[in-house]
N, C-alpha and C positions, 0 to 999 in steps of 0.2 A: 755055208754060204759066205761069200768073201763078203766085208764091210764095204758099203759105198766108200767114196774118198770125200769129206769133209763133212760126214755125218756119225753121229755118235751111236746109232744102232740102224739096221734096216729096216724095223718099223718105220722109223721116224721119216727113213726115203721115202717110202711106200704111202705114208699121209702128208706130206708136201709134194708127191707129184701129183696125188687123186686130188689134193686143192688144186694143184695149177692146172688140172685136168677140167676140171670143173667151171675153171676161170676162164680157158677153152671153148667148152661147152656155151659161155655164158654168153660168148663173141669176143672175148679179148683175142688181140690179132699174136701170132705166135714170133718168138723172139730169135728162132732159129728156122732157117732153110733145111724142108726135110719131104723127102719125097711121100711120108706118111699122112695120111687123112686122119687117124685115129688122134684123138684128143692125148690119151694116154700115153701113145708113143711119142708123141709131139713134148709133153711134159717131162719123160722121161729122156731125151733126146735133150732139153734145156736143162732140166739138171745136170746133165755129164755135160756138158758144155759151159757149167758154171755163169748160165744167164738167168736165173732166179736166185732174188732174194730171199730168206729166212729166216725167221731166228726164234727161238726157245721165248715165250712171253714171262715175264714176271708170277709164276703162278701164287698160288695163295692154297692155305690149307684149307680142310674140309669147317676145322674147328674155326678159322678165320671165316667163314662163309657165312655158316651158322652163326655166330657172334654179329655179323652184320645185320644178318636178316631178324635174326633176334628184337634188335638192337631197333629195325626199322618199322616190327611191327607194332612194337613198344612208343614210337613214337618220340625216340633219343638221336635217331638220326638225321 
């Protein structure tokens, strides 16, 4: 399967269009002219169109998570 163009795997396509599908769903109005009704085609139509924004968040490890929670039920945070 060819790689989308500005995404680092097709996963990654496939979970920022089902968000912006969702965002769709939720009443946000759509950013591209598209004779589809579908929520899904609509977000997949703005991604190839390059009208949604994205981006990869700051993640954090498992062991960073624990060490928080740890931390918080401890009463240190």
């Amino acid at each position: 399967m060819k790689l989308m163009h500005g995404f680092d795997s097709n996963y990654r396509y496939i979970l920022v269009a089902a968000r912006r599908a969702r965002q769709l769903q939720g009443g946000s109005k759509p950013k591209v002219e598209t004779a589809s009704r579908k929520a899904s085609r609509i977000a997949m139509t703005e991604l190839d169109a390059g009208k949604v924004e994205w981006s990869i968040g700051a993640g954090r490890t498992a062991v960073e998570k624990a060490g928080e929670q740890l931390d918080k039920a401890l009463g240190q945070a």
